[in-house]
C-alpha positions as CSV (number, residue, x, y, z in Angstrom):
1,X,-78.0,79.6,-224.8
2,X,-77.3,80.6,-221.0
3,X,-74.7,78.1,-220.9
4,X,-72.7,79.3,-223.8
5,X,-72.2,82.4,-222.4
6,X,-71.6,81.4,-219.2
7,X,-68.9,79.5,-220.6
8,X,-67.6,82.4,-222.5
9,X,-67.2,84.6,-219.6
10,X,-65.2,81.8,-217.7
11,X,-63.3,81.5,-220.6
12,X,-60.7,84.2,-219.7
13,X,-60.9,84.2,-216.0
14,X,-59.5,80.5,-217.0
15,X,-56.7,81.2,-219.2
16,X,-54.7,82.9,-216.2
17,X,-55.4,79.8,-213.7
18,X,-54.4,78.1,-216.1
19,X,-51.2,78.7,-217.5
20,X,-50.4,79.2,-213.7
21,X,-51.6,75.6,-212.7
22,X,-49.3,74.2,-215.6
23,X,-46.0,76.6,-214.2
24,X,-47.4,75.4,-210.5
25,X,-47.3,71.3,-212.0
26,X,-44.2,71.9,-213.1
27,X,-42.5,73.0,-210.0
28,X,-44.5,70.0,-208.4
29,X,-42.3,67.2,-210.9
30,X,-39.2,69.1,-210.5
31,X,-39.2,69.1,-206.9
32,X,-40.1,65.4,-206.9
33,X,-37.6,64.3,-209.7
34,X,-35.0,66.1,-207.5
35,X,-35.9,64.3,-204.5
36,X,-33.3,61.3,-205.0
37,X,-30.8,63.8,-205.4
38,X,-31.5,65.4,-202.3
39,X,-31.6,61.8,-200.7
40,X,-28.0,61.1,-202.0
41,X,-27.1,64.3,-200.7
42,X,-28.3,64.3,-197.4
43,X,-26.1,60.5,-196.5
44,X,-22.5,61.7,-195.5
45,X,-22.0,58.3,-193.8
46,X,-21.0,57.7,-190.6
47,X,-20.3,60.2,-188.2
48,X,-16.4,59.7,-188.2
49,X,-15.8,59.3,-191.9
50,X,-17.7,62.9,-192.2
51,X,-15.6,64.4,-189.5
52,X,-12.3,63.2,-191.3
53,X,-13.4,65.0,-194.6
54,X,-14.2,67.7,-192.8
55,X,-10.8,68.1,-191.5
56,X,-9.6,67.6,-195.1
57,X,-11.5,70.3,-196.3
58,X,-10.9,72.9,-193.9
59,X,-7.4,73.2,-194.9
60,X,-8.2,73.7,-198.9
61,X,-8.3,77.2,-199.5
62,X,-7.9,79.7,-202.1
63,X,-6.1,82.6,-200.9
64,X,-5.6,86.0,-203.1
65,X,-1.9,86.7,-202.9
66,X,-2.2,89.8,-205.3
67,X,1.4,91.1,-206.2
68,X,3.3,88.3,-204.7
69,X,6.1,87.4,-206.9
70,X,5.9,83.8,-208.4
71,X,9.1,81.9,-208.0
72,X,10.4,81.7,-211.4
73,X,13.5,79.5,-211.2
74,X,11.9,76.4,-209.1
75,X,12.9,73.0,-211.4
76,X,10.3,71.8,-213.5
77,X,9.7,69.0,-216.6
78,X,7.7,70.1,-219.7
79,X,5.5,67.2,-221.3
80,X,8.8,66.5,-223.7
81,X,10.8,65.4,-220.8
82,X,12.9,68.6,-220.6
83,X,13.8,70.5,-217.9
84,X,12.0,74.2,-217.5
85,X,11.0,76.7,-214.7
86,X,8.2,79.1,-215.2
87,X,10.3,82.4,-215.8
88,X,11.1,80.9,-218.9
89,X,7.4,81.6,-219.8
90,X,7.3,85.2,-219.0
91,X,9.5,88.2,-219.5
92,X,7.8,89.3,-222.5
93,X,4.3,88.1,-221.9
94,X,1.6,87.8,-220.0
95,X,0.7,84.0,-218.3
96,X,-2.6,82.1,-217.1
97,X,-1.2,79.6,-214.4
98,X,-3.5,76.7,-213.3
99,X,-2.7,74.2,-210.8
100,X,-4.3,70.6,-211.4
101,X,-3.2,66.7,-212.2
102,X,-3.9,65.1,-215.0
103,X,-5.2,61.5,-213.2
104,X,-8.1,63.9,-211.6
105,X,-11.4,62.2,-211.7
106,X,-13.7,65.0,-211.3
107,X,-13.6,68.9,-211.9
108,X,-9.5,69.1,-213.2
109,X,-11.1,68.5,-216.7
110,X,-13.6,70.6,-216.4
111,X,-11.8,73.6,-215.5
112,X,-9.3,72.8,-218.5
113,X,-12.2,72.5,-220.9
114,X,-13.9,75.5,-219.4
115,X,-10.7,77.6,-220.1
116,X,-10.1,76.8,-223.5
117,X,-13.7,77.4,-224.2
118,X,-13.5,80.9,-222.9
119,X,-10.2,81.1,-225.0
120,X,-11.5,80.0,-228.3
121,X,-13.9,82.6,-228.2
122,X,-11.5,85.2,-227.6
123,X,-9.7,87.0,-231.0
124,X,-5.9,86.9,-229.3
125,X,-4.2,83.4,-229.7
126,X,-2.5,81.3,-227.0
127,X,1.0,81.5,-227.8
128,X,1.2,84.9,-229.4
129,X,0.0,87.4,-226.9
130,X,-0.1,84.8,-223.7
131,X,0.9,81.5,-222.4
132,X,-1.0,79.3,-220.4
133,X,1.4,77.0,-218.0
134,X,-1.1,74.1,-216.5
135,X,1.2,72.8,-213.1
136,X,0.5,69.3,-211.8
137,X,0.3,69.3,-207.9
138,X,0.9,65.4,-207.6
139,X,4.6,64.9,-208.0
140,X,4.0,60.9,-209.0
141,X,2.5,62.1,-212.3
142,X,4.8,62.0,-215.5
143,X,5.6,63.7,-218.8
144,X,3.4,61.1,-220.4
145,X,0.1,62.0,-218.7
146,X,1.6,65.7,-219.2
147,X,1.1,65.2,-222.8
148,X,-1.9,62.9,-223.0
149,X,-3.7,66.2,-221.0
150,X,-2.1,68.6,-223.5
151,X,-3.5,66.9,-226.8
152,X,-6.7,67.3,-225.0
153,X,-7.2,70.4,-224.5
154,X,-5.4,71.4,-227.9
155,X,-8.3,69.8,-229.6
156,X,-10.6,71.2,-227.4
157,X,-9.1,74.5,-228.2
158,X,-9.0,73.7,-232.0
159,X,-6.5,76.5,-233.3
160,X,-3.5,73.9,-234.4
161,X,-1.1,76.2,-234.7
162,X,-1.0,77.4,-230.6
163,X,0.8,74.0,-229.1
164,X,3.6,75.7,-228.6
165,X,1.8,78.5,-226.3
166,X,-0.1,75.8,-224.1
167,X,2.8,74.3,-221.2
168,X,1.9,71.0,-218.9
169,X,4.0,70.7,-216.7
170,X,5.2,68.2,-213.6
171,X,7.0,68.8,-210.6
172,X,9.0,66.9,-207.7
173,X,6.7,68.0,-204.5
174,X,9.6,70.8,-203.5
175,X,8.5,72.9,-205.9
176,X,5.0,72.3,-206.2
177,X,4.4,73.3,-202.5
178,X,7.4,76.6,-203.5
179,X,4.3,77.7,-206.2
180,X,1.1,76.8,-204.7
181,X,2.2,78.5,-201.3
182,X,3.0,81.6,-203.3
183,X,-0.1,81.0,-205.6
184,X,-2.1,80.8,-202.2
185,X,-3.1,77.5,-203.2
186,X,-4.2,75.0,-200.6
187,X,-4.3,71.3,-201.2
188,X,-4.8,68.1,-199.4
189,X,-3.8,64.5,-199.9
190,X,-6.5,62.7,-199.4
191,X,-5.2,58.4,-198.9
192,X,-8.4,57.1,-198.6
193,X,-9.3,57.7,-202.0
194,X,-5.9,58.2,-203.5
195,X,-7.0,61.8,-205.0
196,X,-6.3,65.6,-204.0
197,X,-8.6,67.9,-202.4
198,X,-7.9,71.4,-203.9
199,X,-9.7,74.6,-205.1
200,X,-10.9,75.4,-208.3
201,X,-9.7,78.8,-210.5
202,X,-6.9,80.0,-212.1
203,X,-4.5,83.1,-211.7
204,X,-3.1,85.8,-214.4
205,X,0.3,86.9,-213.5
206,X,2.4,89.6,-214.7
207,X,5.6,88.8,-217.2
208,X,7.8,89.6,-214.5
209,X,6.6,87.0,-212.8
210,X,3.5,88.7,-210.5
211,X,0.1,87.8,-209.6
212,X,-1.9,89.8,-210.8
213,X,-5.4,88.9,-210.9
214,X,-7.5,85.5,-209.5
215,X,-10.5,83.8,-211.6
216,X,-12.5,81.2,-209.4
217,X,-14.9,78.3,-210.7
218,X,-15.5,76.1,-213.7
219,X,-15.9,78.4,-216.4
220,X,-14.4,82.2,-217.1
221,X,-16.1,85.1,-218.9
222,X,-14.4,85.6,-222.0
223,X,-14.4,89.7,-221.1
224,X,-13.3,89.2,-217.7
225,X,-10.3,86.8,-219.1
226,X,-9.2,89.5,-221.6
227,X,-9.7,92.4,-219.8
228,X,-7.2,91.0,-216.9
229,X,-4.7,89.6,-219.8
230,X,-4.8,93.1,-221.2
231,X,-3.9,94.5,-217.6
232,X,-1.4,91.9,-216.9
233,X,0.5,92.4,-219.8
234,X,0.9,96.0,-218.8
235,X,2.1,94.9,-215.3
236,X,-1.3,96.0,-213.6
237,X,-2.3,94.3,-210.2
238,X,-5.9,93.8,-210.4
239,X,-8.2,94.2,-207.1
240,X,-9.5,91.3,-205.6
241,X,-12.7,89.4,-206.2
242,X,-15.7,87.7,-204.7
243,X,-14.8,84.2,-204.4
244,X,-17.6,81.3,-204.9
245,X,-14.8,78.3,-203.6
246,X,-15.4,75.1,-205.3
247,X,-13.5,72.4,-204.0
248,X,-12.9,69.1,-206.0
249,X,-12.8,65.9,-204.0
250,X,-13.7,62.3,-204.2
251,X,-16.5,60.3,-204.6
252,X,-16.4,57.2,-202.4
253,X,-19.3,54.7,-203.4
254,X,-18.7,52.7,-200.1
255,X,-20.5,55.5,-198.3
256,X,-22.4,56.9,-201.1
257,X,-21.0,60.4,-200.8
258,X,-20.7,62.7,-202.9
259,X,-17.5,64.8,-203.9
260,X,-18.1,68.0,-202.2
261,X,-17.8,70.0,-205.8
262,X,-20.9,68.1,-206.6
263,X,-22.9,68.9,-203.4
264,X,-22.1,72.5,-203.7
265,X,-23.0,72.3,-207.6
266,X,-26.4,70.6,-206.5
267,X,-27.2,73.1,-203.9
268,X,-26.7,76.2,-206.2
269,X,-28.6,75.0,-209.4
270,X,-31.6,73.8,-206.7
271,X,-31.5,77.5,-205.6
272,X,-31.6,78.6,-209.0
273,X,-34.4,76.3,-210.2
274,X,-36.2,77.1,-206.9
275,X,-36.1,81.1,-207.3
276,X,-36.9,80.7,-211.3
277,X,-40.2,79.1,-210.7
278,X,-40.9,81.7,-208.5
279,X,-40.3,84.3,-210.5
280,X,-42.3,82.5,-213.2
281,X,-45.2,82.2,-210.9
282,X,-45.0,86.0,-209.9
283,X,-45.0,86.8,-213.8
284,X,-47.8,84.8,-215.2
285,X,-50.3,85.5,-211.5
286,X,-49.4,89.6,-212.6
287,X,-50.2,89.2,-216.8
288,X,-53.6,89.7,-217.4
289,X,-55.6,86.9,-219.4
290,X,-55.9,87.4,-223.1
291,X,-59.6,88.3,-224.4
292,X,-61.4,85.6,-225.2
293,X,-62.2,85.1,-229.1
294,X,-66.0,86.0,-230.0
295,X,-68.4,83.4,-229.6
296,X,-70.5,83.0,-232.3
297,X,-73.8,81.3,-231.5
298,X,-75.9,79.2,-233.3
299,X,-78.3,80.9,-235.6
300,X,-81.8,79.8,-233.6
301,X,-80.3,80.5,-230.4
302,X,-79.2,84.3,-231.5
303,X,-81.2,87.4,-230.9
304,X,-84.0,88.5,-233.4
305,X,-82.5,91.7,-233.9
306,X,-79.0,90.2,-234.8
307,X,-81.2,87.6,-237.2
308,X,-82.5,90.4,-239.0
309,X,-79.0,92.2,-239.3
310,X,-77.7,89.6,-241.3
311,X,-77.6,89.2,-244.9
């Protein structure tokens, strides 16, 4: 009988330890699943190949050139094969501008998808209240890959009848570097792996042709996306913003690095797995235990008083 009870009153002094053991476990396999990641991470290669990306990157940049005028007259080719320039995009609306290429093998796609995903969700249609003019920085690239990209992302977007507000565009280098270097968008050739080193975000600008407000990362709040068209379109300049720089490079398997959008990726989700568990922990060691459910003993090891109280 003593050692029912016994186990009864350990019963809830368990339940905490427990459910704090399991959250303890769990941060136990994380960290060791994630420990070939952090491997990978760690090899930059030789010395020399690490210093030559570091050069590459220290000249990709992201600057906020907030009420600079866009030039709007610099020659450009639509995905048809036509000749355009960007101020034939504006006058009466507002315009997201991205800068990307279409034979990116890493976060160019990303970004697209992650814009039209904000965009879907959005009540106001592409083509009706805004444009959105996607600029290749490689001048090699053609009106072919143009509109291979542009199909994309109108599926993506999946309201058919906007084609005609969604613009990809190539350029001879001339007036790629005229935009970026207004855009304050820094980008690097990079030889050895035949890609481009270049920010990721996207800009709002005015439809006279001004910048008026920066979005940085992957993926864009729906409110903050609307609430700087809605500005833009009234020819506000919006006020600049923290800026979390991801850069997309290459991935060269030769020295098992990885593309430094990925590394920074990587080291941002570990710090949000890492301060998740904790706070996890902190939760469950602060709840108190649940009471534990009444014991009911056998009948010839109960009281005689409780015997006789029963029916």
């Amino acid at each position: 009988m003593f050692d029912i009870k016994r186990q009864a009153r350990q019963r809830g002094r368990s339940a905490g330890d427990h459910r704090i053991g399991s959250v303890v476990s769990l941060a136990l396999l994380l960290a060791l699943l994630l420990l070939p990641v952090g491997a990978a991470y760690a090899h930059d290669g030789p010395q020399t190949d690490h210093a030559s990306d570091e050069a590459i990157l220290n000249q990709v940049a992201f600057d906020q050139n907030l009420d600079s005028q866009m030039p709007l007259a610099v020659p450009m080719v639509d995905e048809q094969g036509r000749r355009v320039t960007l101020g034939q995009y504006l006058g009466q609306k507002p315009a997201i501008l991205v800068f990307t290429y279409y034979n990116c093998p890493n976060l160019c796609p990303i970004i697209l998808h992650g814009l039209s995903e904000s965009l879907r969700t959005m009540q106001v249609e592409v083509g009706q209240e805004f444009d959105v003019v996607v600029a290749s920085i490689d001048p090699r690239e053609t009106p072919e890959q143009s509109t291979a990209a542009k199909a994309a992302i109108i599926a993506s977007y999946g309201r058919w009848g906007s084609q005609d507000g969604w613009h990809f565009l190539t350029a001879p280098e001339d007036s790629i570097v005229q935009l970026a270097d207004a855009a304050g968008f820094h980008y690097v050739y990079d030889p050895k792996s035949n890609q481009y080193a270049h920010p990721a975000g996207i800009l709002v600008i005015t439809p006279g042709g001004r910048i008026s407000k920066y979005l940085y990362g992957l993926e864009f709040s729906p409110r903050d996306l609307k609430l700087a068209l809605v500005d833009a379109s009234a020819g506000k300049i919006g006020g600049a913003v923290d800026q979390i720089l991801l850069r997309c490079f290459h991935y060269d398997p030769t020295r098992g690095k990885y593309t430094v959008a990925i590394k920074e990726i990587l080291k941002y989700a570990g710090l949000l797995t890492m301060f998740g568990l904790g706070a996890m922990v902190l939760v469950l060691s602060r709840s108190k235990p649940q009471p534990p459910e009444p014991l009911i003993l056998p009948e010839e090891d109960q009281p005689a008083d409780q015997k006789e109280s029963q029916p």
